[in-house]
N, C-alpha and C positions, 0 to 999 in steps of 0.2 A: 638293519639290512632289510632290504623289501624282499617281499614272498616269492617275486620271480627269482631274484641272487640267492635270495637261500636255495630254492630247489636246483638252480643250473648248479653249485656249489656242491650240494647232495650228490646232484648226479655224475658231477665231473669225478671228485675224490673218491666217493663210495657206490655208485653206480646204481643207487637207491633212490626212485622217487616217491620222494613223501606226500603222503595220504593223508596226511595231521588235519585237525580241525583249522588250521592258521594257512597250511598251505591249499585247499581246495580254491577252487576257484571261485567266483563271486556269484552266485544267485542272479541274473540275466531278468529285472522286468522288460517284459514285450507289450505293455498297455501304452497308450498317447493320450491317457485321460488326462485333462486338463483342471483337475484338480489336486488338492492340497499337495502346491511344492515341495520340493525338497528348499536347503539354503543354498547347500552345497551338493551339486551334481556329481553324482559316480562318474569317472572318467569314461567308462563305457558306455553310458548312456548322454554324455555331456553332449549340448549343441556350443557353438561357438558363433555371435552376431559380427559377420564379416564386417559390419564400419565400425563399432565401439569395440568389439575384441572382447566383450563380457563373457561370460560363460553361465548356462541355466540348462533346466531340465526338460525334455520335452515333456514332463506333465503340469509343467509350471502354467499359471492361469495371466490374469491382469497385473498381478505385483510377481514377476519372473527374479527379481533379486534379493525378495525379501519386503517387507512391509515396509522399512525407509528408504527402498530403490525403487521406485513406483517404474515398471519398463517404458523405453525409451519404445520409438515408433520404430525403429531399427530393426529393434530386439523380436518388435513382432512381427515384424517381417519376415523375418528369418524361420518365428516360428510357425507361421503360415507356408512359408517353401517349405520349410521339415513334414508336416504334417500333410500336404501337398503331393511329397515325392513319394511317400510310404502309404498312401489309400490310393494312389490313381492306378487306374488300370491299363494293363496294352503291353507287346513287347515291343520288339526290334527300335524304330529310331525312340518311340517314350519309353523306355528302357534307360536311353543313354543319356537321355533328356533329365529321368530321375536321377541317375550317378552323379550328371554334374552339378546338378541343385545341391547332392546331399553332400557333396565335396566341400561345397560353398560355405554348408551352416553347421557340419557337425565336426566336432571336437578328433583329435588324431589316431585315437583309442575308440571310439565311436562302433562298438559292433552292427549296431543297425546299417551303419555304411557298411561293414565289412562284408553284411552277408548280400548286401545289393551286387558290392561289386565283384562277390568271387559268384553270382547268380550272373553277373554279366559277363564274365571268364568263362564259366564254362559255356552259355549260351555262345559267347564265339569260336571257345574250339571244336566245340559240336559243330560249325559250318567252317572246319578248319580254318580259320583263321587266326592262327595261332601268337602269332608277333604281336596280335590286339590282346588275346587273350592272356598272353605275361603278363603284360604291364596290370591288369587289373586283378586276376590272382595275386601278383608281386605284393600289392597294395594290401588286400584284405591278409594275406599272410603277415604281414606288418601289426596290423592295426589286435590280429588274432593273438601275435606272441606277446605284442603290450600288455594285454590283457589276462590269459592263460600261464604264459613263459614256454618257453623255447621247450620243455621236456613233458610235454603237453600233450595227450590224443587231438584236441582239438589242432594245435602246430603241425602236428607231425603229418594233420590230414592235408593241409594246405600246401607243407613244403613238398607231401608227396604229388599235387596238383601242379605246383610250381616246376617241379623237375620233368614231368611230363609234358605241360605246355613248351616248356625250354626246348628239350631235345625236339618235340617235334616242329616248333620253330626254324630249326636248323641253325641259328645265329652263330652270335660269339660261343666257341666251344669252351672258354675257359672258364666265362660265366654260366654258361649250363653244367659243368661238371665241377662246379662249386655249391649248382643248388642239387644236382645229387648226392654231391657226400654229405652235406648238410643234411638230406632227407634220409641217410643212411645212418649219421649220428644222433639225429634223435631215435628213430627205428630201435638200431640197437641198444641204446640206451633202455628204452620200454620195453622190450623184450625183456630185458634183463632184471626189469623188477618185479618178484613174484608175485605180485597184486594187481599186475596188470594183463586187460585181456582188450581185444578190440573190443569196442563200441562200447563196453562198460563207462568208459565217462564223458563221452564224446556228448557237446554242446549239441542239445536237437535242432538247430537252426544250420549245424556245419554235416556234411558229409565224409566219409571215407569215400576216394575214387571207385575203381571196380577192385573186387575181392583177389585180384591178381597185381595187384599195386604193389609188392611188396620189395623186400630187399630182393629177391631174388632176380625181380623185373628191374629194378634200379640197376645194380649189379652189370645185368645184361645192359642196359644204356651205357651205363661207365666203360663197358669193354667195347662197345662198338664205336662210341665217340674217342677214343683210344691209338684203335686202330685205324680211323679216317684221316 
């Protein structure tokens, strides 16, 4: 059973999430040094070469597959856009410019993407635009639970961003009030484990929204989308 099914397991039956050596979450490097490889990429740090489909590390050098996979011209392609999208500097349109690159060459589990594109979520619901701002919260929320598992401070910050871009979207109400109770089942689940307190294990690259994010605010969304 992988560490994410144990913990949602944990938490479903005994409302307990475990803090074991096995279930913590993975140690996050944030270096792009281009020295000594890994063979095999952590899936959160994994790029993916959109025409061969290989998979390497972004600190991989000249031999990116290993010493008998000398890289292909492809391969370095890719990892010149990765390295590319993560040092340039600027917002608003090279902002969106970097998302799509990083789309292009990193792996689906990829936290380096995740934190560009929940940085490009909230930079759009910050100028309300909210509809945009789902879809790329939606995403890095994805890429966040691959990684963490669903009963996660790191998740639970994302699903509470997700719920928030939603309602104030105004869209589909039944998809917004699925990513609320969603952002309410993890909530309470963490609550409910005594080892858990806000920000104590929260990823430093992820944020909690404002300190009023909480169930009680969810809550309040759920009843009003409700009654409309």
């Amino acid at each position: 059973m992988s560490r994410t099914a144990r913990q949602e397991a944990l938490a479903n039956q005994y409302l307990f999430v475990c803090r074991c050596p096995a279930c913590q979450p993975p140690q996050i490097k944030t270096s792009i040094s281009l020295s000594s490889p890994p063979l095999s990429p952590e899936p959160w740090t994994a790029l993916k070469c959109p025409k061969c489909a290989r998979t390497f590390s972004p600190e991989a050098g000249e031999s990116l597959h290993g010493q008998d996979q000398p890289a292909g011209e492809c391969c370095k392609r890719a990892l010149k856009v990765y390295r590319w999208a993560v040092e340039a500097k600027g917002g608003g349109e090279e902002e969106f410019v970097r998302v799509v690159a990083l789309e292009k060459v990193c792996g689906e589990a990829n936290l380096t993407l995740a934190r560009f594109e929940d940085r490009m979520g909230r930079s759009l619901a910050a100028s309300r635009e909210y509809r945009q701002a789902s879809v790329y919260i939606h995403r890095a929320a994805a890429r966040v639970r691959r990684v963490f598992g669903k009963y996660s401070p790191e998740y639970a910050s994302e699903a509470i961003k997700l719920a928030q871009v939603r309602y104030n979207a105004r869209e589909d109400v039944n998809t917004t009030v699925r990513s609320i109770r969603q952002a309410k089942d993890v909530l309470n689940t963490l609550y409910r484990s005594p080892d858990f307190r806000i920000g104590k294990h929260i990823f430093e690259r992820f944020e909690f929204s404002r300190e009023d994010a909480d169930l009680s605010e969810l809550n309040a969304m759920e009843k009003t989308l409700s009654h409309s």
